[in-house]
N, C-alpha and C positions, 0 to 999 in steps of 0.2 A: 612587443616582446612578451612575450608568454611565464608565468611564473616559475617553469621549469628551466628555461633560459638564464632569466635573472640568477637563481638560484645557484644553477649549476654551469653556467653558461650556455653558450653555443654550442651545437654539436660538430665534432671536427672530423674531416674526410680524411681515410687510410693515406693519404699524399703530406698531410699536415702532419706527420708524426715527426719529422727529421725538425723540425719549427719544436717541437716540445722535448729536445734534447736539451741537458745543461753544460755549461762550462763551471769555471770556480765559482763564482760570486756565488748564482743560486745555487749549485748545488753544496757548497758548506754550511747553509741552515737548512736545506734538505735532508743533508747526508747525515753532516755531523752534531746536528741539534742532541740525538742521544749521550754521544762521546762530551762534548764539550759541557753538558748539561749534568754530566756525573760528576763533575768539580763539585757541587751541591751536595749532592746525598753521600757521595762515594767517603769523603773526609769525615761527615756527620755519623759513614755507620761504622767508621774505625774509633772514632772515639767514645760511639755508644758501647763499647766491648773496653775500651782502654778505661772508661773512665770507672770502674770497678776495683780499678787499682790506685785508684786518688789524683795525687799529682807526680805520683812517680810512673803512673799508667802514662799520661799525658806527655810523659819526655819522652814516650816512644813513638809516638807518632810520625819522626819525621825517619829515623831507619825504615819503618814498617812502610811509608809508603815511596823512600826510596827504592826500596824491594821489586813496591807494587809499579815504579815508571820504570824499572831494567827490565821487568815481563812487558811491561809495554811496550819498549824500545824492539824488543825480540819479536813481538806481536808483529807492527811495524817492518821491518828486514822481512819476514815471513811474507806478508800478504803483499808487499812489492811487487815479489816475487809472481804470488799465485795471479794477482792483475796483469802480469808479463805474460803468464806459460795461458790464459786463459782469458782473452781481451773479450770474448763474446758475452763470458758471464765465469766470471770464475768463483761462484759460490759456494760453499760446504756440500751444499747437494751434489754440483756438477762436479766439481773437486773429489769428493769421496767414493759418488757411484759408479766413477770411471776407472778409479783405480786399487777400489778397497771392498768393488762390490753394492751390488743392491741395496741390503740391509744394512750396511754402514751408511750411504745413502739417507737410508730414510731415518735413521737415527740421527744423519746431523740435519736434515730436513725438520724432520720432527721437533730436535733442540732448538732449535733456530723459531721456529716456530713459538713454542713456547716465551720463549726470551722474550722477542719481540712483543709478545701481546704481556708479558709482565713491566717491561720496560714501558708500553704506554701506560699503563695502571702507576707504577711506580713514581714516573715524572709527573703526569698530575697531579698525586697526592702531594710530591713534596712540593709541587711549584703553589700547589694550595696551602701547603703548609708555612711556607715562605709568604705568603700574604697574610697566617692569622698571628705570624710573627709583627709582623707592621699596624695589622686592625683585629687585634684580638678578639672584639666583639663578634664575628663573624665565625668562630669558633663552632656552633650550636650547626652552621649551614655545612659543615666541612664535604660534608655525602655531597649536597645537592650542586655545590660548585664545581664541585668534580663531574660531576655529569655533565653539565652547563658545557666545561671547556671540552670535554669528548665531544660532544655532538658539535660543538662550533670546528675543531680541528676536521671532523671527519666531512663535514660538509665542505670546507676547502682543498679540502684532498678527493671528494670530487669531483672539484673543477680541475684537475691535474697538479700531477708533479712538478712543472716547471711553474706553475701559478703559486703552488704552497711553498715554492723555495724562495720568489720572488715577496713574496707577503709578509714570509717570517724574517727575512732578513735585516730591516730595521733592528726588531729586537732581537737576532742573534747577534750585532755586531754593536748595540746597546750596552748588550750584556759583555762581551769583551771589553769593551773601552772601558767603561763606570766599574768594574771588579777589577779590571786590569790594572787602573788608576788606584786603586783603593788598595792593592797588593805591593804597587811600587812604592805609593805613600807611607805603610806598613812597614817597611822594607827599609826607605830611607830613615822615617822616625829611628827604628833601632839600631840601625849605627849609629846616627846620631849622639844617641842614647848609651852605645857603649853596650847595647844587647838588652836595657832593662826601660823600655819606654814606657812612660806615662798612660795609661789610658783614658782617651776620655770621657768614656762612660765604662767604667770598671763590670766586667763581665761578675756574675753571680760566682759567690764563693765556691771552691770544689768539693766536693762529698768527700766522706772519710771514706777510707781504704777498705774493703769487702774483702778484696783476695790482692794476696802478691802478685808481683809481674812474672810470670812463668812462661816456659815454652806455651804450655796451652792452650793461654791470654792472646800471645803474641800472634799464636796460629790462627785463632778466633778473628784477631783485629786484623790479619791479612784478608780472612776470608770475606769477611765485610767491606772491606777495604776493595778489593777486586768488583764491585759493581763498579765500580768507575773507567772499566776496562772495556763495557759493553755497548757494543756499537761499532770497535773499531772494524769489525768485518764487514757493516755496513756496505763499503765503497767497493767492496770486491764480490758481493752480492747484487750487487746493480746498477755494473756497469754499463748493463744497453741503454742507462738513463741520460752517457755523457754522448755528449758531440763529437765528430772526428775534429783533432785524434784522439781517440777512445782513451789509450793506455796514458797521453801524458795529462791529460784533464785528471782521472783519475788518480794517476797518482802526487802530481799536486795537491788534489783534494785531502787525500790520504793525510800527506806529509804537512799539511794545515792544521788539520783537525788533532795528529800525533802531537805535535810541537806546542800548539797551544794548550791542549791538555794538558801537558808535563809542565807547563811553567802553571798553570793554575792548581795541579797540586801540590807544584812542590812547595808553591809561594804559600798557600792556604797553611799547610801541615806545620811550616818553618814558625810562620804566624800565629796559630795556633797553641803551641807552646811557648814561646815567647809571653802572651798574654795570658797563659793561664786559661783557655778555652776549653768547658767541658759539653758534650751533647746532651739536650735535656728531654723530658718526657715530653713526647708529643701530645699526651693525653690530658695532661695536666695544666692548670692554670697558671697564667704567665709565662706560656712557652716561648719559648728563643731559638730561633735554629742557630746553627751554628756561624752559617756567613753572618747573619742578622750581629749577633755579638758582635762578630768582629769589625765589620764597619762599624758598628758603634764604639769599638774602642779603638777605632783608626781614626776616625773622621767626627763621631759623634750620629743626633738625630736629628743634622739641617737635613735643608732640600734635595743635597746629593743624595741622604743614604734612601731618601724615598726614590730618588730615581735609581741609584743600585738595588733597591728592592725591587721596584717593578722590572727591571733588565731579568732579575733571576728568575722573576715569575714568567715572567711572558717565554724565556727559555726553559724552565723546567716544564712548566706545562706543554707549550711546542715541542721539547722533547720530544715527544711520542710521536714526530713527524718524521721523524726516520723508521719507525716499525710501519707505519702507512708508505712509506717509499719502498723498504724493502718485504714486507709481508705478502703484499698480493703479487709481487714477483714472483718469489720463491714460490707464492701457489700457486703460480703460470707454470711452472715449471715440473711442477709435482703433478700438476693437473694433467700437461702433456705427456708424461710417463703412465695416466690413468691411475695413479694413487688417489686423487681426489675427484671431485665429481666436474666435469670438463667442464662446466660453469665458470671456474675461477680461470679456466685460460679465455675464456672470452672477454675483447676490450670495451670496455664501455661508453658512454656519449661522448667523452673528454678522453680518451684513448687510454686510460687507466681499468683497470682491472677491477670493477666496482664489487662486483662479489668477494675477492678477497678484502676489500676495505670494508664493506659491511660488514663481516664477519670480525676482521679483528675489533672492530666498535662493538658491535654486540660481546664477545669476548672479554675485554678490558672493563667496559661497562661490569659486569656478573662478578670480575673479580672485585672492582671497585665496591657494588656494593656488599658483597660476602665479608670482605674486610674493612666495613666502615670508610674506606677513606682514607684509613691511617697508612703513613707510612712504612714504620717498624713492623709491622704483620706484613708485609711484603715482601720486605726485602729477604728475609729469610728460604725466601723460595728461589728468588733471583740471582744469575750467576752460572746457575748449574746447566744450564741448555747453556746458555753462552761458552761457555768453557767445554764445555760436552762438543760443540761445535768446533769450536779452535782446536782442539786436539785432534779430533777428526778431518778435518780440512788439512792442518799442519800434517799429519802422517798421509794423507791420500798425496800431498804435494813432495814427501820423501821419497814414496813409492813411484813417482812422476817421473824425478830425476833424475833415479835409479836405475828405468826402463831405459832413459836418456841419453846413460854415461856415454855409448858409444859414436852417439850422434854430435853431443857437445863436448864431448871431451872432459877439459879440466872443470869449463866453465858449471858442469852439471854436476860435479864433484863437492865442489865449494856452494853449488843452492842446495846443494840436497844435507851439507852439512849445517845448514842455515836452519832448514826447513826440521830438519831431522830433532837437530836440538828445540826449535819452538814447539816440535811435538811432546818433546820429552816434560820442558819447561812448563805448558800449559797440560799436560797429563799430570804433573804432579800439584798442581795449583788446584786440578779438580779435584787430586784427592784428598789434599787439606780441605775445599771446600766443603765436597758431601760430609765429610766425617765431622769437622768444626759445627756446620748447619743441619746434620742429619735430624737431631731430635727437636731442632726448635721450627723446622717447614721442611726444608728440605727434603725430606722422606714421601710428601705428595707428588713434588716432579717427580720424583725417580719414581713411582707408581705410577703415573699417569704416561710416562714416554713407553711402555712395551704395551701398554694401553693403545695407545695413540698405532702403534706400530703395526699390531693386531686387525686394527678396524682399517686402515691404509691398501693394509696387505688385501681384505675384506674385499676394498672397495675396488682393488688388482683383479681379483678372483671374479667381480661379476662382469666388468667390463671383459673381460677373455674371455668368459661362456657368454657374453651375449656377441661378440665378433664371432665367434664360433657356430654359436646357433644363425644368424645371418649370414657367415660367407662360407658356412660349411656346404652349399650344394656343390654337388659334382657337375651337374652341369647347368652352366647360368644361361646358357641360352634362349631366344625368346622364342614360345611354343606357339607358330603360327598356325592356327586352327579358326573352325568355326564355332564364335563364342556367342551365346546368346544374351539377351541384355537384361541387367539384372531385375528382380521385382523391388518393385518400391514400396516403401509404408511410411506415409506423409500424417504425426500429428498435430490434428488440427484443432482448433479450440472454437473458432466460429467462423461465417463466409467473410471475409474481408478481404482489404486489397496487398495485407501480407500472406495470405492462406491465398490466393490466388495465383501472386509472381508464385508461391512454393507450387502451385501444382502446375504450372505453366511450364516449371524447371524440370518436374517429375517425368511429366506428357513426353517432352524431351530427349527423355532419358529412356526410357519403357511403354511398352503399350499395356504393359501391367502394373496399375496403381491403385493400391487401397489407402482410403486415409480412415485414420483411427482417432476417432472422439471420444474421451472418456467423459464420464457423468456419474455423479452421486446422487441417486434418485431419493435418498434419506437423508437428513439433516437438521441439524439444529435452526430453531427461529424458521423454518417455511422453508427452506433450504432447497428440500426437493423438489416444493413446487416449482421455485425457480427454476432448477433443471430441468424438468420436465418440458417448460415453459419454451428451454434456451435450447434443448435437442429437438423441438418438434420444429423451431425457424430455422434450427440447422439442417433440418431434413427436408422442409422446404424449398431453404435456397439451395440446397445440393442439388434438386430436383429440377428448380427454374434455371437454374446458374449452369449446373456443368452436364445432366443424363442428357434432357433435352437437346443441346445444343451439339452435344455429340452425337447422339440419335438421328441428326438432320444430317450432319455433318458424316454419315456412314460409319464411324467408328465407335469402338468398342467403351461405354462409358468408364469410366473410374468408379471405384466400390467405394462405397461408406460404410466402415464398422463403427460400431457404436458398444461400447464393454462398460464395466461398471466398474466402479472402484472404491469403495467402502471407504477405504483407509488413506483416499486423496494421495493415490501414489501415481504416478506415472513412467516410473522406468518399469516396474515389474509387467505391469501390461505389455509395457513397448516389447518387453525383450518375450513373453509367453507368446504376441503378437507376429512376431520376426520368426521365433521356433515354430510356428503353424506353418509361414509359409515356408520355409526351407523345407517341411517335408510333404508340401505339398506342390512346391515346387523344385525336386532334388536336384542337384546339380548347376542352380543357378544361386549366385548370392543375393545376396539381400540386402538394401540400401535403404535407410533411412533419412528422408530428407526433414530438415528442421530448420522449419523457419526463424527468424531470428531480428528482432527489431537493434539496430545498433544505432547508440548515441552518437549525434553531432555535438554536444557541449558536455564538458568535461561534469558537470553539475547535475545531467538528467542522468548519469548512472546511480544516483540516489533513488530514483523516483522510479525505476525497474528491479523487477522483482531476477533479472537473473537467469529463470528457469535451463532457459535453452542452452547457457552454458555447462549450467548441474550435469545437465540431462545428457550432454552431448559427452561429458568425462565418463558418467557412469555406464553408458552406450559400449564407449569405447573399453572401458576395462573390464566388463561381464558378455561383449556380445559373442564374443569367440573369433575364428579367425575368416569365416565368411559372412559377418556384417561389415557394411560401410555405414560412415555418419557422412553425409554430406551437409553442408550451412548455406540458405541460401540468406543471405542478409536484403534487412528494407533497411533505409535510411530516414530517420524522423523528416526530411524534409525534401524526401525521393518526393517526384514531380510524375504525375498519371501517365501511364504510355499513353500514344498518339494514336495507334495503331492494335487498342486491346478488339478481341471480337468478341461480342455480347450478344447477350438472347436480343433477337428481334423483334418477339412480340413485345407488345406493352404492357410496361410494366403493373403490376399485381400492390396494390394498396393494402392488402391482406397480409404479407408478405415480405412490405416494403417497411419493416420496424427498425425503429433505432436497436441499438448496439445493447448487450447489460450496462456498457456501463454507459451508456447513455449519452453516445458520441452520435457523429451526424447517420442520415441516411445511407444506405447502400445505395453507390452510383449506377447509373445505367448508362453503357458508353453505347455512343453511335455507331453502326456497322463499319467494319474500315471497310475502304473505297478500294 
């Protein structure tokens, strides 16, 4: 097994794709690791915004995020829906571009986009921040652990989709039972209790009061509150990930990931105020997120609430496996429209879409480090592509229903009144949001998406002129004429038996062939004499090796130029070399053939300088449109032809020198028979 194996696994054949679909199990810690992982930050950043208000902020918590599960319930009804009308992939892109137009398209494209790669930045900071809750010590590392788990998630994601859902699943359903226990227990204590339970690690006193509870507060602590909402488009974004039947895997999934969300906020928020729970500075010393408190004043700090910590970690951080499931999707799709560079629609060893997963790693990575790590500098950003997206998706799917009425009747009456209102419901949720989050981040998405939109369109615009410039001939037919065979220019560096196969390849191809050796007759430390030394054995054996033998042989020898090169360059030669003969020989092209030693162990590409590949890009992008590059490749451990024909007479002692760099003899093969 090979270490790219190990690593990434096996490589899997186009027939083994229908084997890498999901059903529930794996696909709810694939899909819904975002969704369910926002029970975490989502309550932590309503109450970072409530607790300004003391302990009268705090009894709002649990209106404010009853608010926030009826948009989600609406959310839910909505995307049903869009999973129904659009079982192939019913994403905000495909959703909107079909019925709202291009540019709406690429704006929830674009949103979507964003999201995603915030959402992976987001979940690892808090699922790190959830660990320096439990080991505070580890505070000082908070950047480098966040890297740590990016590069380990994005390495399992690419081994595939159905590998990363199968893996995380332990601790996604960890993370339910141990939080789920802890919420029921929560739960039972205060009836118990008559509504005023004991706790048994009494959470940190509340700050005094900064400001009243006002609409303003309240709109603030929704709009915070609403990260907890992101993700649920997930499952209608990536759908060709389920197995048949598509639509009821899916929406299974869907109706898992809703239900259990709503009982983990509602229980959290209920909880919450009940104990007197406020969100604290993550920056600061002795920080406590918020679940942290609260097992601790449910349960205490035995060995459950270490194992409900590590559930929430191992889920917050996995989190970001659903921007890896659905990100390089959506840049399949985008990629296929030619908005992005068609890289991202090609699949990769494990049949996933590797370029888009390296990019959202590199991505999340840059936010990670830009903003420390921390959570609260994040979240402020986050939201607004999501929501940007739902309301675009939700109105592309009004507009759906609406074309529909006359084909379904009633039933397209009552989805599009569905549809219509979650347009309306998440149109007004993004404009509390931008407005609530515009001055403290929020104002960079909303710059960066007609950014984004701009360079998309950009990248629209080159791929049409270049189909254009390619299939614009009027007639593509093939012009059967008498063509003649190109001239060659083979360079060469000295007689050996990779300069040999190249001009055996050349001979081949033309009866016109120069090879060009460059030489630095001046140099530092002796230099030139050496040259001088290495172009007169080269002149030599050009003479014994190739004139001679084709002189007997009746045909016309191969030319030897020899040019000079001060400045140790080698394309600008080749290419001033290639323009002599084009116009000295018009009308025919010009082929450069380059020899090219290529590595059998992964290890001896350290120990090659390269050259032939420099040489053969810069070839191709300055030669014009009548050079060819051709490569003839040796292999470090190609075995002598059987059958080479070599000078006859014997061989020259004069002539017969080692190599510069002072490798064996030049052979002298026997006449073939």
């Amino acid at each position: 097994m090979s270490l790219r194996d190990l690593l990434f696994g096996r490589k899997l054949a186009n027939t083994e794709a229908e084997g890498q679909r999901m059903g529930l199990v794996p696909a709810l810690p694939a899909m819904g690791l975002d969704g369910l992982s926002s029970a975490a930050y989502g309550p932590e950043a309503t109450l970072s915004i409530l607790a300004a208000a003391g302990g009268a902020g705090i009894g709002f918590v649990t209106p404010v995020t009853a608010v926030i599960i009826a948009l989600l319930a609406i959310l839910y009804f909505s995307y049903r829906q869009t999973i129904t009308a659009y079982p192939k992939n019913g994403g905000s892109y495909t959703v909107a571009s079909e019925n709202l137009g291009a540019n709406a398209g690429l704006l929830a494209a674009i949103a979507l986009m964003i999201d995603y790669m915030l959402n992976v930045a987001v979940g690892i900071s808090s699922g790190v921040a959830a660990l320096i809750s439990a080991l505070p010590a580890l505070q000082p590392f908070t950047l480098w652990l966040c890297l740590a788990i990016l590069a380990a998630i994005t390495l399992v994601n690419l081994r595939g989709s159905k590998e990363s859902g199968l893996a995380f699943a332990v601790p996604t359903y960890l993370f339910l039972g141990s939080l789920g226990i802890i919420l029921v227990l929560g739960v039972g204590k205060t009836l118990l209790a008559g509504g005023h339970p004991a706790a048994v690690i009494r959470p940190p006193p509340l700050a005094k009061a900064g400001e009243a509870v006002g609409l303003w507060l309240l709109l603030r602590a929704f709009a915070s509150g609403c990260t907890a909402m992101t993700g649920v488009e997930a499952v209608s974004n990536s759908t060709s990930a389920f197995r048949e039947p598509v639509v009821v895997n899916a929406h299974r999934t869907l109706t898992a990931i809703v239900v259990l969300l709503g009982f983990l906020l509602l229980g959290i928020a209920y909880l919450v105020r009940v104990y007197g729970i406020a969100a604290m500075d993550q920056t600061a010393p002795g920080y406590q997120s918020v679940l942290s408190q609260l097992i601790g004043a449910v349960y205490g700090q035995g060995w459950f609430y270490y194992l409900t910590i590590a559930g929430i970690l191992a889920v917050l951080c996995l989190s970001a496996n659903t921007s890896f499931v659905g990100f390089p999707r959506l840049c399949r799709q985008v990629a296929a429209d030619s908005y992005l560079p068609h890289a991202f629609a090609m699949p990769g060893r494990r049949l996933v879409y590797s370029v888009g997963v390296l990019f959202l790693a590199v991505g999340a990575g840059l936010l990670l480090i830009v903003f420390d790590g921390v959570t609260d500098r994040l979240i402020p950003l986050f939201a607004v592509g999501a929501f940007l997206a739902f309301t675009l998706s939700q109105a592309g799917m009004a507009v759906h229903w609406w074309r529909a009425r006359g084909e379904h009747g009633a039933g397209a009456h009552f989805r599009l009144v569905i549809n219509g209102f979650g347009a309306v419901a998440t149109g007004l949720a993004l404009a509390v949001i931008l407005v609530a989050k515009f001055v403290e981040g929020a104002w960079i998405t909303v710059a960066i998406i007609p950014a984004m939109l701009l360079l998309l369109r950009a990248i629209r615009r080159y791929y049409a002129t270049l189909d254009a410039a390619i299939l614009g001939a009027r007639d593509r037919r093939v012009q059967f004429a008498h063509y003649e065979p190109p001239v060659v220019l083979l360079p060469i560096e000295r007689w050996d038996r990779l300069g040999r196969k190249a001009l055996n390849f050349a001979l081949r191809t033309s009866p016109d062939v120069f090879a060009l050796h460059l030489t630095a007759l001046e140099g530092p430390e002796g230099a030139g004499e050496e040259e001088a030394a290495h172009e007169k054995r080269l002149r030599d054996n050009w003479r014994r090796y190739v004139e001679q033998p084709a002189k007997r042989a009746g045909l016309p020898p191969p030319h030897l130029l020899i040019e000079n090169s001060p400045f140790r360059s080698m394309v600008a030669p080749l290419l001033r070399a290639a323009l002599d003969l084009e116009k000295r020989f018009p009308g025919r092209p010009v082929m450069v053939v380059i020899p090219e030693v290529v590595e059998g162990r992964w290890w001896e590409m350290f120990l090659h300088t390269r050259n032939a590949q420099r040489l053969r890009r810069a070839l191709l992008r300055h030669g014009g449109v009548n050079l060819v590059v051709a490569t003839v490749p040796w292999q470090t451990a190609e075995p002598e032809p059987a059958d080479v024909i070599a000078e006859e007479e014997p061989a020259d002692p004069a002539t017969e020198a080692k190599t510069p760099a002072g490798g064996a003899k030049q052979p002298v093969a026997k006449p073939a028979k």
